[in-house]
N, C-alpha and C positions, 0 to 999 in steps of 0.2 A: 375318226369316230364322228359317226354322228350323230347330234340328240334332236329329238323333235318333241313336239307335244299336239295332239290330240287334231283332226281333219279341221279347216275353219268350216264354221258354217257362216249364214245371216249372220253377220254383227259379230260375231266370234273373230277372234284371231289365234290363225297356231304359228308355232314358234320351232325355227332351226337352227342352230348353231352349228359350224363345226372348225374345225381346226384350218388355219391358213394354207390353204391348197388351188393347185392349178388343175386336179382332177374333179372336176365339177359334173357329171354325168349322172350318177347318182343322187346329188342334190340339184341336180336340174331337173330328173325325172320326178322326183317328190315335189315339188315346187309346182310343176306341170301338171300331174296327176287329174286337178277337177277343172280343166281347162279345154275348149270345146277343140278338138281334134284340128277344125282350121285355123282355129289361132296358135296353134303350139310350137310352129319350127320358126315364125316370127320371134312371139315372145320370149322361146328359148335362146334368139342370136342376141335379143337385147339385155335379158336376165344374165345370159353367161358372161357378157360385156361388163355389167356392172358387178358382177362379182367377184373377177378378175380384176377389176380396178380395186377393189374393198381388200381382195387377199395380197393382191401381189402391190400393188403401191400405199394402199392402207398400213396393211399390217407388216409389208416389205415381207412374205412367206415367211413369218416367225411361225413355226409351227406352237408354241406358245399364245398367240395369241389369237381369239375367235372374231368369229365373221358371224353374226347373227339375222337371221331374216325372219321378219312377220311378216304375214299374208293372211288375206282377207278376201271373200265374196261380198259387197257390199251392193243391192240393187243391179246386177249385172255389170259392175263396175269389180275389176280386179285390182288388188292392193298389196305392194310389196313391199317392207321398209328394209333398206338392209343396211348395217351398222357394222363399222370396224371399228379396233381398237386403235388407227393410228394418231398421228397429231394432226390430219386433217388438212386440208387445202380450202384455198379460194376460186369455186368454180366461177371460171370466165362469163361475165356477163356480154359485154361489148365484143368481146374478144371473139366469143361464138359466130356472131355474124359473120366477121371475118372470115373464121374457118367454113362455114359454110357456103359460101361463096366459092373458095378456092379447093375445095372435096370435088371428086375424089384425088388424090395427088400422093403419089409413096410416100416423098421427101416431106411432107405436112402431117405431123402425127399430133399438131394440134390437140387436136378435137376431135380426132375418131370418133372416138369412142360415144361424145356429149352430141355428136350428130348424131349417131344410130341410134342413141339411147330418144334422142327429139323426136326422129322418124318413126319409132317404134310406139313409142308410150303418149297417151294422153297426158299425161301430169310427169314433170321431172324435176321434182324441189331435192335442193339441201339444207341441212339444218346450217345455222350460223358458224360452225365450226367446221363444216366440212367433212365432216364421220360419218354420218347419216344421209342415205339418199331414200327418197320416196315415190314409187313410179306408181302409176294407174291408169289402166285402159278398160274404155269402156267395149265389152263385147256383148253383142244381143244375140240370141238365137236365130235360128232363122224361122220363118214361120210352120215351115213344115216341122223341124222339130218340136216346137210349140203344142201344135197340133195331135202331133202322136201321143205328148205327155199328156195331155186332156184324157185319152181314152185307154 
């Protein structure tokens, strides 16, 4: 099940929750909904990345336990927070670099993830506890759409 609240607009945040799951399609497509067509199959491979990490090593698929995501339009900057309920890890700082370096590589499962989430998003903080990850990219229109919406 999934529960939401209400479209974000300006400064607004809406909110999803749903049960520990590796069928994300449907909350990826809600998630995507007000996001400009060329940025969508990106954000979708970096969004689904970190929400798999949230359910399935977060929450270890407890279907008991929720996966929660706010998201935001803020000034053409896109904002996602999303929060599991596990005990949390320590994302690699120094470590990253490493992995980045030595990507792509099968046997190096590092860092996947914390690379593509890097490559993908403007902003990739954790809270102190490692629950909470907060991604943000900034996307602008282009000017022709700009342009149409004036008239």
């Amino acid at each position: 099940m999934i529960a939401t609240s209400p479209r974000p607009t300006a400064r607004n945040w809406g909110t999803l929750s749903f049960a520990s799951t590796l069928y994300l399609c449907p909350i990826l497509d809600l998630l995507l909904a007000e996001v400009p067509e060329r940025w969508r199959s990106q954000l979708r491979l970096g969004l689904q990345e970190a929400l798999v990490n949230a359910a399935k090593h977060g929450n270890n698929l407890d279907p008991s336990k929720k996966v929660l995501v706010r998201f935001s339009l803020v000034d053409n900057q896109y904002w996602w927070i999303i929060s599991d309920q596990g005990s949390g890890f320590s994302p690699p700082g120094s470590q990253l670099n490493a992995c980045h370096k030595t990507l792509p590589c099968e046997e190096n499962e590092c860092g996947r993830g914390l690379f593509i989430l890097h490559q993908i998003f403007d902003e990739v903080q954790w809270n102190p506890e490692g629950t909470e990850l907060r991604l943000g990219k900034q996307v602008t229109r282009s000017r022709f759409s700009l342009l149409m919406n004036r008239h």
